[in-house]
C-alpha positions as CSV (number, residue, x, y, z in Angstrom):
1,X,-29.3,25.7,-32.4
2,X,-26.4,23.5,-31.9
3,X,-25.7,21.8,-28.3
4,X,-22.3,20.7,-27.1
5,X,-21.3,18.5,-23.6
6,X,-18.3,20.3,-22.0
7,X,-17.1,18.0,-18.8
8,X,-16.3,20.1,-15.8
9,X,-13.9,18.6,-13.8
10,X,-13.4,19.2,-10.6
11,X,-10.0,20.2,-9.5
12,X,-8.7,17.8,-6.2
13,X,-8.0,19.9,-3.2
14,X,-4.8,19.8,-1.3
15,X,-6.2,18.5,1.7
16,X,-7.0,15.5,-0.8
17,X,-7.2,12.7,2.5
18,X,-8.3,9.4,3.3
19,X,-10.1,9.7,6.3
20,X,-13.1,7.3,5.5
21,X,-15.8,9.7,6.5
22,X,-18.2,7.8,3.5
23,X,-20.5,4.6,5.2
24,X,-21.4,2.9,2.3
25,X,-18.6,3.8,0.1
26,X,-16.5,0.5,0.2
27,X,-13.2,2.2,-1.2
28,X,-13.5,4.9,1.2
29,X,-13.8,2.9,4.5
30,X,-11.2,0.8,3.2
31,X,-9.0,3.3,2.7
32,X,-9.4,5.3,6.3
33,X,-6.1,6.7,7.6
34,X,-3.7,6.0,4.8
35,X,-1.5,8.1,3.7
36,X,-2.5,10.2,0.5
37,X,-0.1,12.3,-1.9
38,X,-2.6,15.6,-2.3
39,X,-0.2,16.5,-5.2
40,X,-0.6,13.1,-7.3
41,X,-4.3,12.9,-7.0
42,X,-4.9,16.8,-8.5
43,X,-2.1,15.9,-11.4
44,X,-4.2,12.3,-12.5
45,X,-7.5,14.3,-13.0
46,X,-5.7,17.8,-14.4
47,X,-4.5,14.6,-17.2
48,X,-7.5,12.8,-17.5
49,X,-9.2,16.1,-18.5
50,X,-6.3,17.4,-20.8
51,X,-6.4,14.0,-22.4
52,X,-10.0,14.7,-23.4
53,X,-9.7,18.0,-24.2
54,X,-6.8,16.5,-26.8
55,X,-8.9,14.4,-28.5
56,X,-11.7,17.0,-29.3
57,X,-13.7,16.3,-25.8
58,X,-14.6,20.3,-24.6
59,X,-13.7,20.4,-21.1
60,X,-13.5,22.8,-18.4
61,X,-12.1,23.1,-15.4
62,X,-14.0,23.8,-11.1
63,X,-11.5,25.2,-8.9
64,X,-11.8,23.3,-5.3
65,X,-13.1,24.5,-1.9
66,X,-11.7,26.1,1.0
67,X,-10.8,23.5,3.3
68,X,-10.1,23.1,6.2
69,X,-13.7,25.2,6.6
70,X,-12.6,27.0,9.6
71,X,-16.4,28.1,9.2
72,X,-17.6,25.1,9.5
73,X,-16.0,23.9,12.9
74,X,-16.6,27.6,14.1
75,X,-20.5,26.3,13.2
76,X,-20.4,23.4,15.4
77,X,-19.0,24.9,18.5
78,X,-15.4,24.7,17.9
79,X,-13.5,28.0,19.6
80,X,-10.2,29.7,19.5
81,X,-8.5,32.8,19.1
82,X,-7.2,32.2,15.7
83,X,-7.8,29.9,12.7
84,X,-4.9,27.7,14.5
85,X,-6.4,27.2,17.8
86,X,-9.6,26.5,15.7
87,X,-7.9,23.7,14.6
88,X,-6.1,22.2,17.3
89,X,-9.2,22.3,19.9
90,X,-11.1,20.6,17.1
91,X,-8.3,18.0,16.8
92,X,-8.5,17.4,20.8
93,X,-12.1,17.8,20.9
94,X,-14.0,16.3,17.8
95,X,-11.2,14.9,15.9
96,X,-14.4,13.8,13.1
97,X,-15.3,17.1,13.2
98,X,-11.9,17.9,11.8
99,X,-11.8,15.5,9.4
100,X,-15.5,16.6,7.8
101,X,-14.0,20.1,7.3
102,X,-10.9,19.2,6.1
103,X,-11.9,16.9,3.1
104,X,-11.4,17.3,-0.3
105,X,-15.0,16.0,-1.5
106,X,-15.7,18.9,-3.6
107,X,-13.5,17.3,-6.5
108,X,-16.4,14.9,-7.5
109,X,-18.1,17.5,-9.3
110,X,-20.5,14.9,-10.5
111,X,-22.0,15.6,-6.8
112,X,-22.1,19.2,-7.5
113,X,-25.5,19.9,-9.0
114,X,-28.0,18.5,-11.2
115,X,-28.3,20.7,-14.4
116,X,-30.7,21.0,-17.2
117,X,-30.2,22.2,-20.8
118,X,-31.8,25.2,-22.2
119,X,-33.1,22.9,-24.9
120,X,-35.2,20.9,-21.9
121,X,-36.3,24.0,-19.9
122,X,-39.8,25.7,-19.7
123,X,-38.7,29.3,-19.9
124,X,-35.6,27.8,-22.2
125,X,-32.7,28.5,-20.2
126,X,-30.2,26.3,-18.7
127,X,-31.2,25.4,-14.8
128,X,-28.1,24.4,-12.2
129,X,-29.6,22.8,-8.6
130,X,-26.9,22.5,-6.4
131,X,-27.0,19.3,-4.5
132,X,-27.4,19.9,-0.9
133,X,-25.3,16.4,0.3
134,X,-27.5,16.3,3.2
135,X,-27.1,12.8,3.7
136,X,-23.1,13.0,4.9
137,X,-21.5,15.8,7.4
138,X,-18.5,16.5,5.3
139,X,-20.4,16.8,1.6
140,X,-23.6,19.1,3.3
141,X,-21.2,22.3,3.9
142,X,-20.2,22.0,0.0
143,X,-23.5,23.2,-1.2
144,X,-22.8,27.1,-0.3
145,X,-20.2,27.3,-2.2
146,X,-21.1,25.5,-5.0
147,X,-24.0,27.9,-5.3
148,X,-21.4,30.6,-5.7
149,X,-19.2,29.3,-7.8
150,X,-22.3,28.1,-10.2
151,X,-23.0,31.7,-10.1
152,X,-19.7,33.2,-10.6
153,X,-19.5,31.3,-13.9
154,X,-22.9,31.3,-14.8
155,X,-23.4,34.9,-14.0
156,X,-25.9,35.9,-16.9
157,X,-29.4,35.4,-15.7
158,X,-30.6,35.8,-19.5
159,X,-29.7,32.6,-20.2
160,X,-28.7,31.0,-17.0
161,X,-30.4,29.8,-13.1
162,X,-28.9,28.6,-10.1
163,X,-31.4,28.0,-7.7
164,X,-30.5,27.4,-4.5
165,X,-29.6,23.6,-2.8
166,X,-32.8,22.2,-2.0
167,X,-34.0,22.7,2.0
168,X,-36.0,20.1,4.1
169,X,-32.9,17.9,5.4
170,X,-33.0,14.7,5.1
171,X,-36.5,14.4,3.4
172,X,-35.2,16.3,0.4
173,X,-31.7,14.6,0.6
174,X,-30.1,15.6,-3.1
175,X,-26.8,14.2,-4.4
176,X,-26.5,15.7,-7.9
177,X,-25.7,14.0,-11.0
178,X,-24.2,11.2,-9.6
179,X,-27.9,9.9,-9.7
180,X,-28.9,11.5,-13.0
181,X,-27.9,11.3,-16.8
182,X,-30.3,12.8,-19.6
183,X,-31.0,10.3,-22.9
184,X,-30.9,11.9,-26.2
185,X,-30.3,10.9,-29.8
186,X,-28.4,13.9,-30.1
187,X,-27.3,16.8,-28.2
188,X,-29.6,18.8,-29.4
189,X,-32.7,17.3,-29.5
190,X,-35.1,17.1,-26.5
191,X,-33.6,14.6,-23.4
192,X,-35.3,12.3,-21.3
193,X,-33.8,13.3,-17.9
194,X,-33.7,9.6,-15.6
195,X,-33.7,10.6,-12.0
196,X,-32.6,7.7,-9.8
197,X,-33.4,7.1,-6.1
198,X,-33.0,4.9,-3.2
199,X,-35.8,5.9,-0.8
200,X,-38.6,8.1,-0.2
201,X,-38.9,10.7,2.0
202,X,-42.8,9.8,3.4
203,X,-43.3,6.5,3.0
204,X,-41.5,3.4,4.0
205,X,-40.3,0.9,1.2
206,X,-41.2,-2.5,1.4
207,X,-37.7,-3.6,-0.3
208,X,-34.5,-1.1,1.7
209,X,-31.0,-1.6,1.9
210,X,-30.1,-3.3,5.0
211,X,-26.9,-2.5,5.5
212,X,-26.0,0.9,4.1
213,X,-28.5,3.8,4.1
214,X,-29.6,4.7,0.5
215,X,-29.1,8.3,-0.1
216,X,-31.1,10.0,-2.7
217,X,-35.6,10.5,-2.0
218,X,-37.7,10.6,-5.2
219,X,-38.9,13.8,-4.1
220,X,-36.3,15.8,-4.2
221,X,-35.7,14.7,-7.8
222,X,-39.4,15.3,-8.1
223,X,-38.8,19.3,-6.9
224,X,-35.5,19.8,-8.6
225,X,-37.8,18.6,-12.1
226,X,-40.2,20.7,-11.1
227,X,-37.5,23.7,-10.6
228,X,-35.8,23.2,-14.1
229,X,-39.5,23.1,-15.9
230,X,-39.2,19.7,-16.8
231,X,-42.2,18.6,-19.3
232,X,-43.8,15.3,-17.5
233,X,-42.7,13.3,-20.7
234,X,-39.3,13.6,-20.4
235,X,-38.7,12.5,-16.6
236,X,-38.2,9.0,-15.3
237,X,-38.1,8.2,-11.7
238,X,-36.4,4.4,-10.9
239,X,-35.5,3.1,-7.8
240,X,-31.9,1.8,-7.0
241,X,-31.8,-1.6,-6.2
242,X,-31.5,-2.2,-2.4
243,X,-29.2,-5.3,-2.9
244,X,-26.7,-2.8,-5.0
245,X,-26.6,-0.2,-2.6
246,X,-25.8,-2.9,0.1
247,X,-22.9,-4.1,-2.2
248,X,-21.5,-0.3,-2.4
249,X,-23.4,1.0,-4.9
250,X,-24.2,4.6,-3.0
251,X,-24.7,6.5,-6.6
252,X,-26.3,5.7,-9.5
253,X,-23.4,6.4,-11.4
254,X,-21.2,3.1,-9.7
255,X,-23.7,0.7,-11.8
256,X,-24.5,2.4,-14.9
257,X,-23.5,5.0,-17.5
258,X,-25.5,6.7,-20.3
259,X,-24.7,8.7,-23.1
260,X,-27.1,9.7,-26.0
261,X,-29.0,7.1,-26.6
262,X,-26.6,4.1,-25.2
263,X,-27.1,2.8,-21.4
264,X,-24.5,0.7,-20.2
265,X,-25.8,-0.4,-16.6
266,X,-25.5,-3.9,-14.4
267,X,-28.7,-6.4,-14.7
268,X,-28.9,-5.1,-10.8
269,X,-29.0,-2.0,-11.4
270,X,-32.8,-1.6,-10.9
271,X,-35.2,-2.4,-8.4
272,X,-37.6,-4.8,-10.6
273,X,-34.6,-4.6,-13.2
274,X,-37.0,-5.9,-16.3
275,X,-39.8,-3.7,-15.8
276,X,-37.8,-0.5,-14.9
277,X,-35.7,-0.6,-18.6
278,X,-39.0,-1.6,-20.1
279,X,-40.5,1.4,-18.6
280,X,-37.0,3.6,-19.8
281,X,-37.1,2.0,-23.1
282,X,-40.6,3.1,-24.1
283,X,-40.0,6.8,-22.5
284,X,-37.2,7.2,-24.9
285,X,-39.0,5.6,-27.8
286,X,-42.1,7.5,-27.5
287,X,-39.7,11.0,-27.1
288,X,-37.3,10.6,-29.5
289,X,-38.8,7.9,-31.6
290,X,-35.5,5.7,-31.7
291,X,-35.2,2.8,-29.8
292,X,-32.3,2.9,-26.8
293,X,-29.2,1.2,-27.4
294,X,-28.7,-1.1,-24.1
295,X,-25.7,-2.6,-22.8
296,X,-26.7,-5.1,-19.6
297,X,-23.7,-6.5,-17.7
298,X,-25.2,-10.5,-16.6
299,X,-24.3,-10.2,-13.0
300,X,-22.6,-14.0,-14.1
301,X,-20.2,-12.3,-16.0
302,X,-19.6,-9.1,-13.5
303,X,-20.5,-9.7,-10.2
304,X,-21.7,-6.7,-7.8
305,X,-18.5,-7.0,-6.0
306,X,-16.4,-7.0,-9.2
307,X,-18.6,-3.8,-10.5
308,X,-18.0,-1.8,-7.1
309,X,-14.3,-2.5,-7.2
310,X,-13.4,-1.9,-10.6
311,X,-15.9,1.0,-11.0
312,X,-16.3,-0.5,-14.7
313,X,-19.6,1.6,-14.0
314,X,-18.1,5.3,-13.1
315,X,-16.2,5.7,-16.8
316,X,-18.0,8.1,-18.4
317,X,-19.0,7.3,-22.1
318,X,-17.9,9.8,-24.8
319,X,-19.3,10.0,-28.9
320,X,-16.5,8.8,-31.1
321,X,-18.1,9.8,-34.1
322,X,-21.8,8.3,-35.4
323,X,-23.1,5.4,-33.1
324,X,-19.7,5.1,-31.6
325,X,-18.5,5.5,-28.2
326,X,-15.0,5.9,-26.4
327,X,-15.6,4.1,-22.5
328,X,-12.9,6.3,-20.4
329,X,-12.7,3.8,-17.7
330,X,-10.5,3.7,-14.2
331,X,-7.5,1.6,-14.6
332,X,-8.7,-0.8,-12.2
333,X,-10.7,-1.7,-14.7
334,X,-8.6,-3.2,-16.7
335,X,-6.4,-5.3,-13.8
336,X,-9.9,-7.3,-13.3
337,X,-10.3,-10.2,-15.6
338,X,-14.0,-10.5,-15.5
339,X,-14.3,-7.2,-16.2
340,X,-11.6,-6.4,-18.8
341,X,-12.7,-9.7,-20.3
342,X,-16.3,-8.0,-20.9
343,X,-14.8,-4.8,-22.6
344,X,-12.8,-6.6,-24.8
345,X,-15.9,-8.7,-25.5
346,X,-17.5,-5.4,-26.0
347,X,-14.7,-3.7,-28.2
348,X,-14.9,-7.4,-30.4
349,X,-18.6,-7.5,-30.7
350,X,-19.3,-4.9,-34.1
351,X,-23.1,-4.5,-33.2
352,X,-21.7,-2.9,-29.7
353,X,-21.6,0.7,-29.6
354,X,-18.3,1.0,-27.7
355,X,-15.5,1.3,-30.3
356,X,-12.4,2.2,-28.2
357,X,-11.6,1.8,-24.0
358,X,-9.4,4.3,-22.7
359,X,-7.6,3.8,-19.4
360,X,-6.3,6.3,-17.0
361,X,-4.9,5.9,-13.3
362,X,-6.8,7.7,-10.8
363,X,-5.7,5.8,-7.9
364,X,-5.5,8.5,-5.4
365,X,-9.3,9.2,-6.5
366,X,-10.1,5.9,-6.5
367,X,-9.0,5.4,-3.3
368,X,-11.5,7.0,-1.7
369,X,-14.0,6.3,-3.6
370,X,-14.4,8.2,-6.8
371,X,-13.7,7.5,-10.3
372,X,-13.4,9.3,-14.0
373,X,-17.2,9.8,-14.2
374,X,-16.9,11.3,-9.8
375,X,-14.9,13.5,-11.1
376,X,-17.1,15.4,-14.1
377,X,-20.1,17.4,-14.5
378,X,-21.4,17.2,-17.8
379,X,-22.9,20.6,-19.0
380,X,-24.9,20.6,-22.2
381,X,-24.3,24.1,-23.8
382,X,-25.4,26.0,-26.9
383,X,-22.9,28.6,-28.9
384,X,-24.5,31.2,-26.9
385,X,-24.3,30.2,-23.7
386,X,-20.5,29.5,-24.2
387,X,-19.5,32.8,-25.1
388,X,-21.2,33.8,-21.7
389,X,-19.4,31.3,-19.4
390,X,-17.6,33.7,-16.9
391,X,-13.6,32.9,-15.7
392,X,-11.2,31.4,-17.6
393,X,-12.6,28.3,-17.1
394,X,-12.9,26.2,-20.4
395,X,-9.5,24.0,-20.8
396,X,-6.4,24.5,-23.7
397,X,-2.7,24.4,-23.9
398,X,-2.2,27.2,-22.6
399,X,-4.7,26.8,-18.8
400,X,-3.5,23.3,-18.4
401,X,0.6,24.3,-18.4
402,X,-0.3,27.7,-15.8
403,X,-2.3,24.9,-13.4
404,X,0.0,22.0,-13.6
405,X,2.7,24.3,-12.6
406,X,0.3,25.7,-9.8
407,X,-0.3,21.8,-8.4
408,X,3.8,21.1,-8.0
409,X,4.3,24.9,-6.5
410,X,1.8,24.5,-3.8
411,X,0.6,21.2,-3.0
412,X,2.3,18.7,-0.4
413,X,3.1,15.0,-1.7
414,X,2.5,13.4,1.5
415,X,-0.6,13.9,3.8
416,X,-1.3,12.0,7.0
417,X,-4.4,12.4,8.9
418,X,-2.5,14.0,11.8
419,X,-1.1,16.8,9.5
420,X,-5.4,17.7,9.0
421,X,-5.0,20.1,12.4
422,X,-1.4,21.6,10.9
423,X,-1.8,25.7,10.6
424,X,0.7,25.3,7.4
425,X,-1.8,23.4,6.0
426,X,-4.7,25.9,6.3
427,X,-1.9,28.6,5.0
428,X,-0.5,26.7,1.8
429,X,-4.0,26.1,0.8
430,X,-5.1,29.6,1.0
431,X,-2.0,30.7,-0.6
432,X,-2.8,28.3,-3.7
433,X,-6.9,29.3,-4.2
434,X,-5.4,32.4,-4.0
435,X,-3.2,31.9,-6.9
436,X,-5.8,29.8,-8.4
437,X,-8.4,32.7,-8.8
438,X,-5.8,34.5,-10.4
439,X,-5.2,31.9,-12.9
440,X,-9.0,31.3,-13.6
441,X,-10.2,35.0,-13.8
442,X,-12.6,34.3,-10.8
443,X,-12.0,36.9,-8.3
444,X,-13.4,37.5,-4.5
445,X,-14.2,33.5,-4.8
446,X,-13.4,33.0,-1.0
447,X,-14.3,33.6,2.1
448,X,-10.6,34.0,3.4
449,X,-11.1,37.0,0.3
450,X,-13.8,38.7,1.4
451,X,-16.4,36.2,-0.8
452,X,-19.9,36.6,0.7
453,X,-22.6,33.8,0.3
454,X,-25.2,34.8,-2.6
């Protein structure tokens, strides 16, 4: 049966802020207390997606979360009478505590779940893990939600499972996709899934990161494989490099892209860089029987520093047509010479597999951290499974024009970290999932609509 990749995007909330609640996201601390236009951000990544979806890429759309999560500071001890004394005795009180529940996170949907194709799967259908985001305050109350949303959409339990986010804190610390991508030499053969992690949960590393905490144990990659009924050929566990994460590098995904059979990734990438794409290269060979296409970045020609602020890294890699590939890359890319200089030395080269670079400004995204690959989930799909998708949720003419007139009727264009405690916020945000759930076919999504946790 015949496989497709639809991208689901992740639609930015309008409490879309800059309040630098990431350590270890360079762009994020960098960014804390600016001002952010809430409105901007959701229109550059409703484009990016419509863009793709133009040019024959399926795409699909994940409506954001409720936020400020008045359940959340009600959780940690906040009190008041009504949703707006909630919010201003958290602003007095915990001010960060505000801030975590106010964020707009959710729209790096790459962070949403790890998911495993049909094609992949011991009892053949496709698996969905949520990622609990234990590892940061504002990301770890996403996972509920996430969990029903996955549901909502994927509601047929024929073909379909959503577990449920992995427990065990910080031992079992998950963050999704961002840390994962699956080889193939085509959609719909068998994929070798590479799980990437920083640490593990039992045993100290000889070789951590010194200055920012890495994020992701092998052994919750080790259960969420077990979950999805992974056959032991077709995993790969490599460690981040501790250096990389120290540069910025929190996710996988900020140092290296695969798609198919092509890796594009930094040389330090890897802990051990030569023996870890050894060790990749001969899993995919001995799966697939094809060798795997690698493009390595000399750290002379891209620094760290250069990778982590372009986010050459987080483009996501599309297939033009046979052995070609479309790199849709952050604009930032392009305004650094070292690294546009190496895609143009890419795009040149006629034995490299990227044929075309496409640019797109996701600043407001970028800002805090997250570019065009943040911003996707890639969901590998047979015919039958998308006829089963639930919602209105897969992206054409007609869903683009109804929620880009949705973003200018309801969100703000300016947002200061002072306006996070602002009732009018909480309102206009209800009043626009509302409308949203309309416009996607997703009904009872909410909490503020009667929703209840699965």
């Amino acid at each position: 049966m015949r496989y497709r990749e639809v991208n689901f995007d992740g639609l930015v909330g309008p409490t879309h802020n800059y309040a630098g609640l990431s350590l270890g996201n360079v762009a994020s601390q960098e960014n804390k207390d600016a001002v952010s236009n809430p409105r901007k951000a959701a229109l550059q990544g409703l484009e990016k997606a419509k863009a793709l979806a133009d040019r024959g890429f399926p795409q699909a759309i994940l409506p954001p979360q409720e936020r400020p999560a008045i359940g959340a500071l009600l959780d940690w001890g906040i009190k008041g009478t009504s949703d707006a004394d909630v919010l201003s005795n958290a602003a007095t009180q915990a001010p960060q505590l505000l801030a975590a529940s106010a964020s707009a996170s959710s729209m790096w949907t790459a962070n949403a779940c790890t998911m495993t194709p049909s094609i992949d799967s011991g009892d053949e259908r496709t698996h969905f893990t949520p990622a609990n985001l234990s590892s940061k305050l504002h990301r770890s109350i996403e996972a509920p939600f996430t969990c029903r949303l996955l549901k909502a959409i994927f509601a047929d339990e024929d073909r379909f499972v959503v577990h449920p986010p992995l427990g065990g804190g910080v031992a079992m610390a998950d963050e999704g996709a961002a840390n994962h991508t699956r080889f193939c030499p085509g959609l719909s053969s068998k994929g070798l899934h590479l799980f990437v992690y920083g640490r593990h949960a039992f045993t100290h590393l000889a070789t951590e990161p010194k200055r920012y905490p890495a994020r992701q144990t092998r052994e919750s990659f080790e259960s969420i494989a077990r979950h999805h009924e992974i056959p032991d050929e077709q995993q790969i566990f490599l460690q981040q490099s501790p250096e990389a994460i120290d540069a910025g590098v929190f996710h996988n995904d900020v140092i290296s892209v695969g798609n198919r059979d092509v890796f594009l990734c930094h040389e330090d990438a890897f802990l051990d860089q030569e023996a870890a794409i050894r060790d990749l290269q001969a899993a995919f060979q001995a799966l697939s029987g094809d060798p795997l296409r690698l493009i390595q970045v000399p750290r002379e020609q891209v620094s760290l520093q250069d990778a982590v602020g372009s986010y050459l890294f987080n483009s996501q890699l599309l297939t033009l047509g046979e052995g070609c590939q479309l790199l849709v890359a952050p604009s930032e890319s392009s305004a650094n010479s070292q690294v546009a200089g190496f895609l143009q030395h890419c795009l040149e080269d006629k034995d490299n597999p990227i044929e075309e670079v496409l640019y797109f400004d996701l600043r407001e995204s970028m800002r805090n951290g997250g570019g065009p690959a943040c911003l996707r989930q890639r969901v590998v799909l047979n015919a039958g499974e998308l006829r089963h998708l639930k919602g209105r949720v897969l992206l054409d003419d007609s869903l683009y024009t109804e929620l880009k007139d949705w973003i200018e009727t309801h969100y703000r264009e300016k947002l200061a970290p002072a306006d996070l405690a602002d009732p009018q916020l909480l309102e206009e945000s209800r009043r626009a999932l509302d409308a949203l759930t309309g416009i996607l076919h997703l009904p009872s999504l909410y909490d503020f609509q009667g929703a209840k946790n699965p």
